[in-house]
LUMSE-990942 format. One record per residue (C-alpha): residue number from 1; residue in one letter; x, z, y. Coordinates in nm, 4 decimals. Example, Ala and Ser with C-alpha at 12.3 -4.5 7.8 and 13.67 -1.06 7.14 Angstrom:
% residues 2
> num,residuo,u,w,v
> 1,a,1.2300,0.7800,-0.4500
> 2,s,1.3670,0.7140,-0.1060
This chain:
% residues 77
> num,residuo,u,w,v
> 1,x,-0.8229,-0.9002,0.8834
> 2,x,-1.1650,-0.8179,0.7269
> 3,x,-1.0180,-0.6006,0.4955
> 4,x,-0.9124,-0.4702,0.7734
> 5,x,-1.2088,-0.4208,0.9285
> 6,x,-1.4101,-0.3048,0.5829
> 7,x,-1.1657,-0.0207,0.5496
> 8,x,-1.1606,0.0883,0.9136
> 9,x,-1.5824,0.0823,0.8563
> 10,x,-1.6091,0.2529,0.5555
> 11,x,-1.3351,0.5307,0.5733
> 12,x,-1.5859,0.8312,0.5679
> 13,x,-1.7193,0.6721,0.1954
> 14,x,-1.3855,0.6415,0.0761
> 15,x,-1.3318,0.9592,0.1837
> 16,x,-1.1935,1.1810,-0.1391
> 17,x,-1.1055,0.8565,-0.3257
> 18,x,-0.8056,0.6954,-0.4367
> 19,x,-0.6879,0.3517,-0.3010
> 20,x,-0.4521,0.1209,-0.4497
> 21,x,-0.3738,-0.1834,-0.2432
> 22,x,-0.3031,-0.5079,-0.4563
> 23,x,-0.2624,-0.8682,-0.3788
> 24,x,-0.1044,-1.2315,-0.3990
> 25,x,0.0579,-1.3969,-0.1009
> 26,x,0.2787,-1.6770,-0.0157
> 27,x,0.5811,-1.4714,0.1422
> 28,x,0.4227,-1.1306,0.3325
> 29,x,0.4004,-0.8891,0.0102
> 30,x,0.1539,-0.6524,0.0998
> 31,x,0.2927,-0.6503,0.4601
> 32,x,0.2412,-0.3295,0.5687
> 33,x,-0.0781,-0.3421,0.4355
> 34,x,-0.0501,-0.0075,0.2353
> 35,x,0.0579,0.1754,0.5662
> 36,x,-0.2616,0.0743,0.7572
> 37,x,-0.4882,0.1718,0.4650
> 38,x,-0.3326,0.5296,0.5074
> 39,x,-0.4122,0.5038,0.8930
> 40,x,-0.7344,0.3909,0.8665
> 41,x,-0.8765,0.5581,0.5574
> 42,x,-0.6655,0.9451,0.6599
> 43,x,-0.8704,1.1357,0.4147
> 44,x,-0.8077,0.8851,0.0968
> 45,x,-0.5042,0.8654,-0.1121
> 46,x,-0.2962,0.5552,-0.1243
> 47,x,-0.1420,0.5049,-0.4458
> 48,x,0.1721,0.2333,-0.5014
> 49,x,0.0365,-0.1130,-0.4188
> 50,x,0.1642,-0.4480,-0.5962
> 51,x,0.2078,-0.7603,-0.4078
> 52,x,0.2334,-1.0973,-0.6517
> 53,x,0.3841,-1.4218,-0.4988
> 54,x,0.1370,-1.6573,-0.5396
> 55,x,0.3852,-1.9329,-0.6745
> 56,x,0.5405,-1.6454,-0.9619
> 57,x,0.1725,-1.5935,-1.0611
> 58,x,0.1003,-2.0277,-1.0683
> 59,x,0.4189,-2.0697,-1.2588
> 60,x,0.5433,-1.7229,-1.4434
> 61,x,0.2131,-1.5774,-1.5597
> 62,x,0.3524,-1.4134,-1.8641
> 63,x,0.6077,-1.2526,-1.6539
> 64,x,0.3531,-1.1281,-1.3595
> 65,x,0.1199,-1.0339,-1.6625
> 66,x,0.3729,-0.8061,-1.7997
> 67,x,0.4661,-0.6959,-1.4118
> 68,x,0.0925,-0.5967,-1.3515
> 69,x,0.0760,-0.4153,-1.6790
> 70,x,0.3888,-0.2507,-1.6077
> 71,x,0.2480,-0.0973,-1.2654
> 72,x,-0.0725,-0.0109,-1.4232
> 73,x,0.1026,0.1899,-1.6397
> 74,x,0.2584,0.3726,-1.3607
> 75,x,-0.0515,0.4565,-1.2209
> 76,x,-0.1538,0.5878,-1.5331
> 77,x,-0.3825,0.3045,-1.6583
């Protein structure tokens, strides 16, 4: 919820910029998350988030390592 509340605060600085949601969780994935970025922050861009279960980033970190680079590479970094 206080990301929440940051992004809902601080839309007209993000304003122009581009915002990729990321995250770890035990089960929600980004949970919508990405959608209510785009509500609150209207004149930002929202780029393809990443959600990484907490227990495949504990116990496969190779894998998720290759996952993240993988998606950074689709964003074109």
């Amino acid at each position: 919820m206080i990301m929440y509340t940051f992004f809902e605060e601080n839309a007209d600085g993000l304003a122009g910029k581009t915002l990729i949601p990321f995250s770890t969780h035990a089960g929600s994935g980004l949970s919508g998350f990405d959608r209510k970025l785009s509500d609150a922050c209207l004149n930002s861009t929202v780029g393809t988030g990443l959600a990484i279960a907490g227990t495949d980033a504990q116990n496969n970190p190779d894998s998720v390592r290759q996952n993240v680079n993988d998606w950074l590479s689709e964003l074109g970094y």
